[in-house]
Phi, psi and omega in degrees: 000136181268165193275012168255353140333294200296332189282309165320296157346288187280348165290308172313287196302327174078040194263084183288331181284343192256340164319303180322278201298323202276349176275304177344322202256324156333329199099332148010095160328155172287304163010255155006284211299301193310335155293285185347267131013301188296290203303316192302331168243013156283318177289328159317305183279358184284304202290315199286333175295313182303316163296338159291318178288328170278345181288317190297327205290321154312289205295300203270026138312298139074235164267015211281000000 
């Protein structure tokens, strides 16, 4: 799997230990990885809201 496949994954899944191990393998300091991993899915879940909020905003244009 390449890797931004694998990042993709583990982000869906919200598989923070695996973010970790897998920038870790990377070469990462653990420090790092473990921020990384924190961050990586704190944007995530920023971009899946941000997409929610525009979906809403749509629909209710709409129902207009």
């Amino acid at each position: 799997m390449g890797r931004m496949s694998e990042i993709a994954r583990l982000l869906e899944d919200e598989d923070e230990k695996g973010l970790v191990e897998f920038f870790g393998n990377q070469g990462w300091k653990k420090s790092v990885a473990e921020l990384g991993g924190q961050e990586f899915l704190k944007a995530f879940d920023e971009i899946k809201e941000d997409n929610r909020r525009k979906e809403d905003g749509e629909q209710k244009k709409r129902n207009r």
